[in-house]
Backbone as JSON, one array per atom type, in Angstrom:
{
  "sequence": "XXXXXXXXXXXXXXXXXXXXXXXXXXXXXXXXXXXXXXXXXXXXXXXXXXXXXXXXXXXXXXXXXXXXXXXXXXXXXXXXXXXXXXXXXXXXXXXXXXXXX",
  "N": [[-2.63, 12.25, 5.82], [-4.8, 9.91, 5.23], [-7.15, 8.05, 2.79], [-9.89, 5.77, 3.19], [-11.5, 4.38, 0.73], [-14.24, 2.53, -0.53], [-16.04, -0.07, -2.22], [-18.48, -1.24, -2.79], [-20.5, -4.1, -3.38], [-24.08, -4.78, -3.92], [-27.08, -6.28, -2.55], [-28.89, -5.29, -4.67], [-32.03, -5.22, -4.17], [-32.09, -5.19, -1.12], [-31.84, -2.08, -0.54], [-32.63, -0.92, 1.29], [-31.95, -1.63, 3.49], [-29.38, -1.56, 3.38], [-28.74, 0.93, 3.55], [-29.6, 1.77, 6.08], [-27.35, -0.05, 7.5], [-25.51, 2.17, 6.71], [-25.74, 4.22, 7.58], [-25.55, 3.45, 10.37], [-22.62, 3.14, 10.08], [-21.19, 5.7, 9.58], [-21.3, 8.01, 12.16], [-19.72, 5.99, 13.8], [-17.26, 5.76, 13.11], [-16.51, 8.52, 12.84], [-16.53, 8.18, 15.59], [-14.09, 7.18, 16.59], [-11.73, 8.57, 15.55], [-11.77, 9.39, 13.02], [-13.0, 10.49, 9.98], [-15.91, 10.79, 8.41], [-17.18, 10.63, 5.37], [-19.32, 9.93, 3.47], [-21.75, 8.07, 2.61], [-22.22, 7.01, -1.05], [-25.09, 6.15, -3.04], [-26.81, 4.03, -5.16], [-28.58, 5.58, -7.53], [-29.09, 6.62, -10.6], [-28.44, 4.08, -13.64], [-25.95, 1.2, -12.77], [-27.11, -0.8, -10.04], [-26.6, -2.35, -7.98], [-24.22, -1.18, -6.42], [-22.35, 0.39, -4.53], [-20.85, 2.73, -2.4], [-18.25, 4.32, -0.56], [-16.62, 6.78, 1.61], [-14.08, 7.67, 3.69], [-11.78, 9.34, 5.89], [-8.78, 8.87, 7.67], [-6.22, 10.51, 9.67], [-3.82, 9.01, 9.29], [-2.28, 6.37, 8.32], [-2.3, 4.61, 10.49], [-3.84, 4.91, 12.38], [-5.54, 5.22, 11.12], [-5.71, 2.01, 10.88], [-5.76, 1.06, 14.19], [-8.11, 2.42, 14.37], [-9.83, -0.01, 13.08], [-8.69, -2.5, 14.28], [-10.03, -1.84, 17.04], [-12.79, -1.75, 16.23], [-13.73, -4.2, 16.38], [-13.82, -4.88, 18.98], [-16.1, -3.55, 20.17], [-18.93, -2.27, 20.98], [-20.95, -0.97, 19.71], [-20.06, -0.96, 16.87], [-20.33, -4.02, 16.32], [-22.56, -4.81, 16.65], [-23.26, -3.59, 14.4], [-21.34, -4.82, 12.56], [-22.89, -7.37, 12.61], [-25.82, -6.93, 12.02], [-25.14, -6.65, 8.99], [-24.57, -8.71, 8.15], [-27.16, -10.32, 9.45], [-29.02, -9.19, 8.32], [-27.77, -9.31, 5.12], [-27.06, -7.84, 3.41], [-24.9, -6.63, 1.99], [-22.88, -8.18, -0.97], [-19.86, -8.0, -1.28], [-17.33, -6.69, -1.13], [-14.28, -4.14, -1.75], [-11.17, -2.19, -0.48], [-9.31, 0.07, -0.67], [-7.01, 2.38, -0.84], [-6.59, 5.3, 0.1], [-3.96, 9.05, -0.81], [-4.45, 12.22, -0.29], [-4.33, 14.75, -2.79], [-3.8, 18.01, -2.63], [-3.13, 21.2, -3.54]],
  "CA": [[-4.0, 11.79, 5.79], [-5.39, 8.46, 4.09], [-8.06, 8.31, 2.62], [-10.18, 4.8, 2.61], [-12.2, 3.9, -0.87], [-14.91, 1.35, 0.17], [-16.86, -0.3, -2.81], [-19.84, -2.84, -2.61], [-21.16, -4.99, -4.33], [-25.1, -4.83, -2.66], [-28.11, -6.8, -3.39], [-30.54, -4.21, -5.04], [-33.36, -5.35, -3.51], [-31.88, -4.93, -0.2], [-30.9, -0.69, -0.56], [-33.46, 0.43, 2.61], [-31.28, -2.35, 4.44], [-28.05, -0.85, 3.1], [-28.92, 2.07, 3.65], [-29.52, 1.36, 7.51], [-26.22, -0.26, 7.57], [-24.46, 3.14, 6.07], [-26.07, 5.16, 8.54], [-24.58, 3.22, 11.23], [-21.29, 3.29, 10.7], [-20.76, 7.32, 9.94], [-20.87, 8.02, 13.53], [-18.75, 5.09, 14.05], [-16.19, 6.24, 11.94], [-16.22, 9.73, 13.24], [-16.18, 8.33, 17.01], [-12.47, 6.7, 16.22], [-10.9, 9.56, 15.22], [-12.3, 9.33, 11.65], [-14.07, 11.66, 8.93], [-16.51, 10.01, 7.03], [-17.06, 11.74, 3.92], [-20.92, 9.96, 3.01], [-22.1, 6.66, 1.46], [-23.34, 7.12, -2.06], [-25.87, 4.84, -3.18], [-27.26, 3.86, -6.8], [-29.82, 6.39, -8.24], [-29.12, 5.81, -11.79], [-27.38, 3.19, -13.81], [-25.87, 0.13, -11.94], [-28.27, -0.61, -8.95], [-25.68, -2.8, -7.09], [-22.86, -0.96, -6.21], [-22.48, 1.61, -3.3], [-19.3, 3.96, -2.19], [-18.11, 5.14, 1.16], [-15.68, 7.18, 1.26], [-13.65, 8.15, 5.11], [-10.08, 9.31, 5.62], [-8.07, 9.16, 9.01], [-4.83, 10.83, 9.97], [-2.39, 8.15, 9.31], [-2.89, 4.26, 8.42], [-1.72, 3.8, 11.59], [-4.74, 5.78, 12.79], [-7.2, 3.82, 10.57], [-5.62, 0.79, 11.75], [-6.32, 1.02, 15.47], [-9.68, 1.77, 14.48], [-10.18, -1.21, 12.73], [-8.46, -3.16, 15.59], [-10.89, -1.32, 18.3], [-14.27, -1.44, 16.0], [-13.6, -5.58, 16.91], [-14.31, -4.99, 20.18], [-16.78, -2.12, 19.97], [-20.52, -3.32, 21.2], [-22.13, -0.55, 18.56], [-19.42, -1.55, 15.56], [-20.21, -5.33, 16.45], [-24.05, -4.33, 16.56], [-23.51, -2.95, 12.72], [-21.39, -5.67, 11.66], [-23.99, -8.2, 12.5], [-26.69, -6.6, 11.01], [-24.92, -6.47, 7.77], [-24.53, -10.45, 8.01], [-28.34, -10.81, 9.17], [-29.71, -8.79, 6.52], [-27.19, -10.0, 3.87], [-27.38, -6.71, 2.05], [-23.82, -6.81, 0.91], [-22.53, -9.29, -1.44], [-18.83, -8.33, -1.36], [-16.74, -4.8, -0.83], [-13.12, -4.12, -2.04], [-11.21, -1.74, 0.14], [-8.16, 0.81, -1.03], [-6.58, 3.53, 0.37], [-5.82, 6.95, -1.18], [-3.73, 9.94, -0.4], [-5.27, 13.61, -1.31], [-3.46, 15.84, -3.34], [-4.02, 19.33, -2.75], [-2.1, 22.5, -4.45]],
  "C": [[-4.12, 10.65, 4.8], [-6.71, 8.34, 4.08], [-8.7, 6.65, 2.02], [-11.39, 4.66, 1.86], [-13.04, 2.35, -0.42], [-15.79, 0.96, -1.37], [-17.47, -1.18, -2.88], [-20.61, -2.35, -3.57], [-22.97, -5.43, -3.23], [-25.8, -5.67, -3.18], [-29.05, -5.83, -3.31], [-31.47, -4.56, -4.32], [-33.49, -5.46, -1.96], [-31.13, -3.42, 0.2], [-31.3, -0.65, 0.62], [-31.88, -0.35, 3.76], [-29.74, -2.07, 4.38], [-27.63, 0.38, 3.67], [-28.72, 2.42, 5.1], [-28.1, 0.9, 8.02], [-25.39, 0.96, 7.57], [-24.7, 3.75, 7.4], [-25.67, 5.1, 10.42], [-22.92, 3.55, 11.59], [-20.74, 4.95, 10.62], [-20.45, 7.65, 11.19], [-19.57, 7.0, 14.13], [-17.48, 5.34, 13.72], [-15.68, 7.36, 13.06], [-16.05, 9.33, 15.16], [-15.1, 7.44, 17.52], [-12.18, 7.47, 15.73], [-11.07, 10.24, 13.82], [-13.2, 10.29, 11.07], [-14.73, 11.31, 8.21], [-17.49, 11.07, 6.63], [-18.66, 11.45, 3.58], [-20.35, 8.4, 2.69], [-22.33, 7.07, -0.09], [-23.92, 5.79, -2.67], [-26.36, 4.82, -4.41], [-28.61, 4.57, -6.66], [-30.04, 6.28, -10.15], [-27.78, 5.1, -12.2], [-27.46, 1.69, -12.91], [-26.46, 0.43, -10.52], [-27.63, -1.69, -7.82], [-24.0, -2.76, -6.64], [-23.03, 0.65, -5.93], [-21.3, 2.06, -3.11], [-19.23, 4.42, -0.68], [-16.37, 5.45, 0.83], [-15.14, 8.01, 3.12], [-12.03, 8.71, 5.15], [-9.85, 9.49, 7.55], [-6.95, 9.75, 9.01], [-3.74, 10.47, 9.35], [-2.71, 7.23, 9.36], [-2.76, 3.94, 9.7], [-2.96, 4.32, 12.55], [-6.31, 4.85, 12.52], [-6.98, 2.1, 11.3], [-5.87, 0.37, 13.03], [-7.76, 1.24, 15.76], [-9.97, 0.58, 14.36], [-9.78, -2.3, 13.77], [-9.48, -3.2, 16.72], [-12.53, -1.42, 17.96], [-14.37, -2.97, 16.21], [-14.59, -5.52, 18.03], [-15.46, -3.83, 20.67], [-18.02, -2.54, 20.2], [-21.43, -2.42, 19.6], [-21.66, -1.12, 17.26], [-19.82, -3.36, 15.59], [-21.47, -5.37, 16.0], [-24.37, -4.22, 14.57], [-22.92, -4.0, 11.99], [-22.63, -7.14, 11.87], [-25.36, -7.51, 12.26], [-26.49, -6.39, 9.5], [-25.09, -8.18, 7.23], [-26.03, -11.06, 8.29], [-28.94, -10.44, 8.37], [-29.18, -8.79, 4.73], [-27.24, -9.1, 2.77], [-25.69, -6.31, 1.5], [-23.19, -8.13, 0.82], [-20.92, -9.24, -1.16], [-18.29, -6.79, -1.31], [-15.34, -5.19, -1.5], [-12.33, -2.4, -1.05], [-9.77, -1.03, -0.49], [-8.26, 1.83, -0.29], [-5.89, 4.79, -0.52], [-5.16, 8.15, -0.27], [-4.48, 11.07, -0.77], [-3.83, 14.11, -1.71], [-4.21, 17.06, -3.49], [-3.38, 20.42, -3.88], [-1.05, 22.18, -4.19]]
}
């Protein structure tokens, strides 16, 4: 399992519109093979900078999503609404294993 680490950089004064964004892609996620874990969003503290957290199978698993959410009319749908409402400034993207017992 891999587990991908999403962090943005948002513009505060665009959360509802973030927020709308997040709520898109969960399903999205989960209808590529994917488990998404939540968004979390700033309640206190720093007020521009959000979390998503998903894991797939096997990179090779996440990767064919990411290949297939290209061509995807609802994933295309979500990334252009992130670009007309300009509610993130910038993301960074890593990848984690779990460690269990």
């Amino acid at each position: 399992m891999i587990t991908c680490y999403l962090n943005y950089k948002i513009d505060p004064y665009k959360l509802k519109e973030f927020e709308i964004y997040a709520k898109k892609w969960i399903p999205l996620v989960n209808k590529f093979g994917g488990t998404h874990h939540g968004y979390f969003l700033p309640h206190e503290g720093t007020n521009d900078m959000a979390v998503a957290l998903f894991s797939f199978p096997s990179l090779a698993t996440y990767e064919k999503y990411r290949k297939d959410s290209f061509k995807d009319a609802e994933c295309i749908e979500a990334f252009e609404y992130a670009a007309k409402t300009r509610c993130i400034i910038n993301y960074e993207r890593s990848f984690m294993r779990p460690v269990f017992k």
